[in-house]
GUBA-252464 format. One line per 5 residues: number of its first residue (from 1); their letters; for each residue x, y, z of C-alpha. Coordinates in pm, whole numbers, always signed. Layout:
# residues N
NUM	a	X:Y:Z | ...
This chain:
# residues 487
1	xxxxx	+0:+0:+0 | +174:+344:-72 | +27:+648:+55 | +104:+1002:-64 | +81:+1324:+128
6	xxxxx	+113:+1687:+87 | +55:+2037:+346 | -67:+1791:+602 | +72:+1941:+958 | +439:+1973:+975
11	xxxxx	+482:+1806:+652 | +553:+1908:+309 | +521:+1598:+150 | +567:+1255:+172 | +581:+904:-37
16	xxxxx	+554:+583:+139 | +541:+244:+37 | +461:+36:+342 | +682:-302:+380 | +712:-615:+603
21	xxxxx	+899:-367:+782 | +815:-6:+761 | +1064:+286:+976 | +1047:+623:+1042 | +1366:+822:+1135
26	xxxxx	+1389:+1213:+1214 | +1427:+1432:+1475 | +1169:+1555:+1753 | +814:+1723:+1653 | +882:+1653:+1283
31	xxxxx	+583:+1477:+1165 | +630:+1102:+1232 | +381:+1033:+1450 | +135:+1274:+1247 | +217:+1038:+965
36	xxxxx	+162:+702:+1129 | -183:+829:+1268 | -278:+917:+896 | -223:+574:+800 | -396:+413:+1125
41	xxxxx	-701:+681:+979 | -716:+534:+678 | -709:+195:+755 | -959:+228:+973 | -1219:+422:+714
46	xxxxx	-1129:+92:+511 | -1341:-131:+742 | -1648:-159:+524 | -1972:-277:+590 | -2195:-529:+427
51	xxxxx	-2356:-349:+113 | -2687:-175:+250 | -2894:-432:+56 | -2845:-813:+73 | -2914:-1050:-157
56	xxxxx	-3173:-1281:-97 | -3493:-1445:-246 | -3679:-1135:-89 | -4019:-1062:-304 | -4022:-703:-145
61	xxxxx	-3990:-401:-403 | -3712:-176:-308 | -3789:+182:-450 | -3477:+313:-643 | -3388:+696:-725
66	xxxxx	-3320:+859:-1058 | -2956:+863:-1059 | -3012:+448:-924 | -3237:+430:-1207 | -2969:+497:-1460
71	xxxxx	-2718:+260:-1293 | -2995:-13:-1283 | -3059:+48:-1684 | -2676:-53:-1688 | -2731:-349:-1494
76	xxxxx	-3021:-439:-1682 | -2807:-442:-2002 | -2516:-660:-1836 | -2809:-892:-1718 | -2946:-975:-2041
81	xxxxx	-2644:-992:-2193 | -2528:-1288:-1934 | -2901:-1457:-2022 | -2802:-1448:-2421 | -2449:-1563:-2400
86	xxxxx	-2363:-1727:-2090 | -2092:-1519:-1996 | -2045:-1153:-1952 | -1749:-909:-1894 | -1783:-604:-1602
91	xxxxx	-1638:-394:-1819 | -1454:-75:-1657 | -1673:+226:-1666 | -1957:+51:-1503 | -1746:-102:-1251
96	xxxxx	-1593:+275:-1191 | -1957:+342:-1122 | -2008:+37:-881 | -1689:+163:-647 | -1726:+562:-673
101	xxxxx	-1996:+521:-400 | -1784:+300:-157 | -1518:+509:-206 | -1685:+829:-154 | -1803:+655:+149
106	xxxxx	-1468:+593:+290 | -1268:+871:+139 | -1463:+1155:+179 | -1690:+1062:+471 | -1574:+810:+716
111	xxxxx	-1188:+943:+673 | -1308:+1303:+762 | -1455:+1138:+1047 | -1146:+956:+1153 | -939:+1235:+1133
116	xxxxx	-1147:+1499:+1329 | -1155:+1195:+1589 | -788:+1097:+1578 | -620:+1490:+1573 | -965:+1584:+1821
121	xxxxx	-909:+1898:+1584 | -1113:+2021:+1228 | -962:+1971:+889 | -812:+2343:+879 | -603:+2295:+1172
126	xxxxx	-440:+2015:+975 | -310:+2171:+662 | +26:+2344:+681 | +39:+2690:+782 | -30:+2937:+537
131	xxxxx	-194:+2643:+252 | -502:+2662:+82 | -514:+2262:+155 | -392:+1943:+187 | -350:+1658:-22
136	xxxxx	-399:+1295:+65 | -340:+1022:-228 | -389:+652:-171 | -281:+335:-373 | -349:+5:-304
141	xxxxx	-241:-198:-656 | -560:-200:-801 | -749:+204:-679 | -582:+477:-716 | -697:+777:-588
146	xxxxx	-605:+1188:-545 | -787:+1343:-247 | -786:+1695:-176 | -903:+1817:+147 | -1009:+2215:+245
151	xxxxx	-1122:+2360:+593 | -1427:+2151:+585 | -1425:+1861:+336 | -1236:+1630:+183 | -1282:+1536:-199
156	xxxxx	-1186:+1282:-416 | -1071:+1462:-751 | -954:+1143:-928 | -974:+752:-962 | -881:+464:-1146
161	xxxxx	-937:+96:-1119 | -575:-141:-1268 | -555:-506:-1323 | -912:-580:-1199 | -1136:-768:-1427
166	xxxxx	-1438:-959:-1334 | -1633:-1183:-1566 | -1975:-1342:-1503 | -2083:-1655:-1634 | -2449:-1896:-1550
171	xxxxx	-2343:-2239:-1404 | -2533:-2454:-1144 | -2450:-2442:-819 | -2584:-2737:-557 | -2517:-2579:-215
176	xxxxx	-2853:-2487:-102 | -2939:-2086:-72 | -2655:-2024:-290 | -2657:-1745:-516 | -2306:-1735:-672
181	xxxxx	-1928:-1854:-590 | -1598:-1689:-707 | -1350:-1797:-825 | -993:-1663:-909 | -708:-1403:-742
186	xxxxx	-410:-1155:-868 | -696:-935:-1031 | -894:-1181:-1203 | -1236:-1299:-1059 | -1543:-1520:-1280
191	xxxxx	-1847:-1507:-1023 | -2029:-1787:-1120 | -2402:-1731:-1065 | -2654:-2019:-987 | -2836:-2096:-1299
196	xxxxx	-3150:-2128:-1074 | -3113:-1795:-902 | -3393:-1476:-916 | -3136:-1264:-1056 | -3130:-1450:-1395
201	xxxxx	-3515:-1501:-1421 | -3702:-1273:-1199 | -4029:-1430:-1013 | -4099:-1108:-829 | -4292:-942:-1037
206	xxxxx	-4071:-634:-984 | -3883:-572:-1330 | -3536:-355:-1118 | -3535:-624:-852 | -3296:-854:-1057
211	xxxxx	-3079:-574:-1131 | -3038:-437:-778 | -2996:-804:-666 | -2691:-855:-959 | -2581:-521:-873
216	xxxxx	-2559:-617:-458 | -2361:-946:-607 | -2065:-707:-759 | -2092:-496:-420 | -2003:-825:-198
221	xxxxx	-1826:-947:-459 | -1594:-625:-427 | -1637:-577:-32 | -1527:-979:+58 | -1306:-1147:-234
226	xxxxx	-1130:-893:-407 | -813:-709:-278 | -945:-358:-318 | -843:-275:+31 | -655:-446:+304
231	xxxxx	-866:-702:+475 | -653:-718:+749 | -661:-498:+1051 | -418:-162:+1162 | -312:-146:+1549
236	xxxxx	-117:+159:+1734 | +95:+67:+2022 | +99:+505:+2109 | +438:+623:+2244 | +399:+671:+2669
241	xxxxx	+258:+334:+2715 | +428:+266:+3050 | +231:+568:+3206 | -91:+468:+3009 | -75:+97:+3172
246	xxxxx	+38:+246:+3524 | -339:+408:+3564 | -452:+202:+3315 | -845:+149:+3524 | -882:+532:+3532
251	xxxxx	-830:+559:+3175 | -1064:+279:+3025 | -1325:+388:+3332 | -1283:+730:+3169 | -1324:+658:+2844
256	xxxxx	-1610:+434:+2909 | -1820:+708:+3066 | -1759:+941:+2791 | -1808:+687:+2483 | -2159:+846:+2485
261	xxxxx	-2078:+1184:+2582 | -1997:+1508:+2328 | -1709:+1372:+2059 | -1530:+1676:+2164 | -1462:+1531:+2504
266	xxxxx	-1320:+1211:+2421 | -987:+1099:+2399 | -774:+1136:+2072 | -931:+768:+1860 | -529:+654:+1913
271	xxxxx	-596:+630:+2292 | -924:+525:+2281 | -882:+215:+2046 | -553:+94:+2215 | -771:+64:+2533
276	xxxxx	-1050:-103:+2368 | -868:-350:+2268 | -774:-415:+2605 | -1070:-407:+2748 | -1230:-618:+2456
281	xxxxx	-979:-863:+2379 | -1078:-1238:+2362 | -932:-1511:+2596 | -822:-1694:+2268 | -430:-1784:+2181
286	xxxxx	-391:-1602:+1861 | -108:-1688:+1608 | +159:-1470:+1793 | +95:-1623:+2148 | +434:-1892:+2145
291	xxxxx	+622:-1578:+2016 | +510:-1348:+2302 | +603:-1642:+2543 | +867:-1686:+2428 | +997:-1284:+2432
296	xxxxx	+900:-1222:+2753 | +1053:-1505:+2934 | +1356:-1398:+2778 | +1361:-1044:+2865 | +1212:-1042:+3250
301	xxxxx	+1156:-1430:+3282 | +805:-1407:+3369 | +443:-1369:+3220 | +212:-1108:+3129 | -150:-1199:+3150
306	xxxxx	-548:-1058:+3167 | -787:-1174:+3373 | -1119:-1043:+3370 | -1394:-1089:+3685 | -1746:-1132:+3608
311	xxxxx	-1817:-808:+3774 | -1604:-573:+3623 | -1592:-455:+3276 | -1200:-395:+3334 | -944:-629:+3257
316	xxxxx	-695:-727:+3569 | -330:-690:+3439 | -66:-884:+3622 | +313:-993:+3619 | +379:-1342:+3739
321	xxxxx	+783:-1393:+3772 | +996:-1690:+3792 | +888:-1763:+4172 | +564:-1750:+4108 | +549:-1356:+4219
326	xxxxx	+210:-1176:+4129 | +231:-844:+4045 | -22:-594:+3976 | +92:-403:+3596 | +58:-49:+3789
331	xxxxx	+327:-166:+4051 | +583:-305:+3760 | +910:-147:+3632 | +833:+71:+3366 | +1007:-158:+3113
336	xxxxx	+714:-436:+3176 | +430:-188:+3204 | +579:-80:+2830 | +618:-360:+2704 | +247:-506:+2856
341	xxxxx	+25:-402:+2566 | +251:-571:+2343 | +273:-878:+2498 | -113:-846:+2511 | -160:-761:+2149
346	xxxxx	+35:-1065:+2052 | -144:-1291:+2267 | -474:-1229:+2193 | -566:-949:+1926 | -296:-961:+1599
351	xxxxx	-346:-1207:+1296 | -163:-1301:+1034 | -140:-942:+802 | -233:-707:+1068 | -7:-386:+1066
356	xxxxx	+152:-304:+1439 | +228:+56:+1431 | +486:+90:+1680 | +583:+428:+1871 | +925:+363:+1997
361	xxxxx	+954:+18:+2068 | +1290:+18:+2290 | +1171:+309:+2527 | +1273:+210:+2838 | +1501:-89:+2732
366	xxxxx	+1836:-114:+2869 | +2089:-159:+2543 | +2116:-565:+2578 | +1758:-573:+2623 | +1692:-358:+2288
371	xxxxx	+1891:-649:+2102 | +1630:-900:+2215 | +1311:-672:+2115 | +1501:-645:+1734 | +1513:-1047:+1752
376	xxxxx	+1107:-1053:+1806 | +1017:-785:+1551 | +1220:-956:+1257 | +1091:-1332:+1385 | +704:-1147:+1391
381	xxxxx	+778:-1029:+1065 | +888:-1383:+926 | +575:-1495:+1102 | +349:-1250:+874 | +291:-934:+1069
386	xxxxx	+360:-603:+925 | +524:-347:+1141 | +544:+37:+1086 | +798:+123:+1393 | +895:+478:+1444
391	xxxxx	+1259:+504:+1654 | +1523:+749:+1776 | +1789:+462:+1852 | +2107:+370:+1624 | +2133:+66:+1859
396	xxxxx	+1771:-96:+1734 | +1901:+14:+1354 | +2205:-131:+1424 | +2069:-487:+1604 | +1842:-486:+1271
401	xxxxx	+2144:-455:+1036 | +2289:-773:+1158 | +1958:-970:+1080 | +2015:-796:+688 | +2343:-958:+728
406	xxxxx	+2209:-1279:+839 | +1984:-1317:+545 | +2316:-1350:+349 | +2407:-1636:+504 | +2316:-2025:+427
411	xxxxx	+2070:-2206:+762 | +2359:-2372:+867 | +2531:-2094:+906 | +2329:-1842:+1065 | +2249:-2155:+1338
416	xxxxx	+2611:-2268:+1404 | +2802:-1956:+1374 | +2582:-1720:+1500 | +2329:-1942:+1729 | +2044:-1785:+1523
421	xxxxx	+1729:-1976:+1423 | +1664:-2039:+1100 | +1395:-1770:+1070 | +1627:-1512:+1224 | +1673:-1288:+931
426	xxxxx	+1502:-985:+706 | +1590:-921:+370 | +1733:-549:+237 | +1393:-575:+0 | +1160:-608:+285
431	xxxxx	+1225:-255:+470 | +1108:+77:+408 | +1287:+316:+605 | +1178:+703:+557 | +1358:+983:+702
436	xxxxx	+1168:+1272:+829 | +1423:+1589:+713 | +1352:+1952:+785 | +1333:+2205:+491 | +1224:+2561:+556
441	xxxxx	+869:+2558:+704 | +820:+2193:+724 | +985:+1843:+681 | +985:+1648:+369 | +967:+1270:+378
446	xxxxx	+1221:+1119:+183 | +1323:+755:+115 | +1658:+599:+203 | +1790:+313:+19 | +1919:-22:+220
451	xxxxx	+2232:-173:+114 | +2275:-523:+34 | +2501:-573:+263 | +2604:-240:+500 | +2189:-269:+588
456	xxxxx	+2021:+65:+737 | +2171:+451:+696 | +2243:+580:+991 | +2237:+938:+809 | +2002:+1097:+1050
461	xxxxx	+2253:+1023:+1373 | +2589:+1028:+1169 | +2607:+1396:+1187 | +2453:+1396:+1528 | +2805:+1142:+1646
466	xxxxx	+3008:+1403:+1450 | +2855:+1693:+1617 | +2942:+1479:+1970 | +3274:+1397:+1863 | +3396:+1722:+1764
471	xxxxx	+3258:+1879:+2165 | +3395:+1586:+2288 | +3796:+1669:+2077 | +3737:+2056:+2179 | +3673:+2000:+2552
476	xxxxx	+3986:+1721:+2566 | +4217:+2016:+2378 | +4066:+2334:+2599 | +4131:+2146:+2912 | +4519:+2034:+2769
481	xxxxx	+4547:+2364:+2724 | +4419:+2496:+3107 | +4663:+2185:+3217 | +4933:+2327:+3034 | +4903:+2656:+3191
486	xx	+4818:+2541:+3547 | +5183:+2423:+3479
């Protein structure tokens, strides 16, 4: 997915390309976080619905506008064409038609919405000073589309559908209530459609019904099988964490009492979702539970678990160490209390494709600890998850280099020379790493290339060392110098 963005807070513009593993890099109050929200906002105005309309063997008429009425004719067309010769081709400008409205719905409407809720601020607070607007551009492989956004809307000014075809054809289907199956991937679906079903011979009564039932097929068709949008699910780990778990009751109690108060009230969408999925998560073992086992026994030798009483709403967060120790999360070391919602998350809420967005993952981490949290990202990442991380430390670039290296290096290798798994590697072609640069009134987003073999650029601390260095050379010659005159 690569998202483009322009005059959107501190930043001039930007170009990303998310990867396996996506980093940002760049100094203080220079638009990374603003960045990573943009792309939590958007992933979650992707959650659609069901289309409005299902289709079933209803015999109700549903009424349908004038600008429906034209669409319908459309249908109407591509029907009897699939009754005369079997098959039939969606071709593009209808199908343009089909999508406009979902992405109207999502682009212009629901991401508003998540925005105003995310920055708890109104669109013209979030274009760069002294701009007429912002611009927001999203590409997912198969839509592409150019969004401008003013004080009080956002606007989708253009769209295209690539590599998506989708063919009909009538065949019989024997799984009772069935309407149609698909069939096919990479851009290429035939929905086969039940030679039996209403939408090929209409017993309603109502001439539009079949229509509006073949045009609800391409709308689920879209919605479930076809990789429009990620089907997979966006979390934010939010930098802070270790205070946020410390009074962690107070919080969800908070935001539970105002979840039906004024909008303006609540908490930023950031805070509010990383505590709902707290509070809601299921007592399941999802995919990542061996891995989070596994990390935290290494790192404090203990466990992190949930426990929720029948009457309370709120979760009970606890540490259990090596002798069997129970600890509340609020009376933990700040390193566990960080490191708790992860732990969580990986237990019980990420699948397989889910993007972690990751707010400085090594806060709090003493240097030989940080080495162990690099270990778990890349083995999450050979395990399927996505990652967006944003850091300040050359040590966790550094840790991550040596895994670039390792994916160099035969199995037998990386197990007996280096004690590494077999899994224990990332490859130079599976990062994106973005630095975050300041030019005159704002930052621009640029991306930096990995090397084969040297790994990750450590251009945004080299000059920072340098800097250090050259204090460090000054103050050993000024205080030579007050030696030699002591003398």
């Amino acid at each position: 997915m690569r998202i483009l963005i322009n005059d959107f807070g501190p930043i001039i513009t930007a170009d990303v390309t998310l990867a396996p593993l996506t980093i940002f890099i760049g100094p203080n109050n220079s638009g990374k976080s603003y960045l990573s929200m943009i792309i939590h906002a958007i992933y979650e105005s992707m959650k659609q619905p069901e289309p409005s309309i299902s289709i079933t063997d209803s015999k109700v008429p549903i009424p349908a506008g004038t600008e429906q009425k034209s669409l319908l004719q459309e249908f109407e067309k591509l029907r009897s064409e699939l009754l005369q010769n079997k098959v039939a081709i969606l071709e593009q400008p209808l199908l343009l038609k089909i999508l406009s409205k979902i992405l109207s719905d999502i682009f212009e409407k629901s991401l508003k919405q998540e925005l105003y809720q995310t920055f708890r601020c109104s669109l013209s607070d979030l274009i760069r000073d002294h701009k007429e607007g912002m611009k927001i551009g999203f590409n997912s492989g198969i839509i592409n589309i150019d969004i401008e956004g003013n004080s009080d809307r956002l606007k989708i000014v253009k769209k295209e559908v690539k590599n998506l075809n989708i063919s009909l054809e009538i065949g019989e289907i024997f799984a009772p209530n069935t309407f149609a199956r698909v069939e096919g991937d990479d851009g290429k679906f035939n929905v086969v459609i039940n030679s039996a079903s209403d939408i090929l011979s209409d017993k309603s009564g109502f001439d539009f019904l079949p229509p509006i039932q073949l045009m609800n097929l391409i709308n689920i068709v879209l919605s479930r099988f076809v990789p429009i949008f990620p089907k997979e699910m966006c979390y934010y780990l939010p930098a802070a964490r270790s205070g946020l778990l410390h009074d962690y009751k107070t919080f969800i109690t908070g935001i539970l009492f105002k979840e039906n108060q004024d909008s303006s009230e609540s908490p930023s969408n950031i805070i509010k979702k990383f505590f709902n999925n707290i509070l809601n998560m299921s007592t399941k073992k999802e995919r990542y539970n061996k891995i989070a086992n596994d990390f935290e026994e290494e790192l404090f030798e203990g466990h992190i678990e949930s426990i929720k009483k029948k009457k309370s709403k709120v979760p009970e967060l606890f540490f259990t160490s090596k002798e069997e120790m129970v600890i509340p999360i609020a009376r933990t070391s700040s390193s566990i209390s960080e490191l708790t919602p992860t732990i969580l998350f990986l237990k019980h809420v990420l699948k397989k494709g889910d993007l972690l967005i990751f707010e400085e993952p090594e806060a709090h981490f003493h240097p030989a600890n940080i080495m162990i949290l690099a270990k778990y990202i890349i083995r999450l990442i050979r395990s399927g998850l996505k990652v967006l991380m944003i850091t300040h430390n050359d040590f966790l670039l550094e840790t991550i280099n040596l895994y670039i290296k390792s994916s160099k290096l035969t199995k037998k290798k990386r197990q007996e020379r280096f004690g590494y798994k077999v899994n224990d590697y990332i490859k130079d072609s599976e990062i994106s790493l973005y630095l975050f640069k300041k030019d005159l009134d704002g930052f621009r987003v640029s991306s930096l290339p990995i090397d084969p073999i040297e790994g990750i650029s450590q251009e945004c601390f080299s000059s920072i060392s340098t800097e250090l260095y050259n204090t460090y050379m000054k103050f050993q010659d000024e205080l030579k110098s007050e030696g030699s005159s002591n003398d």
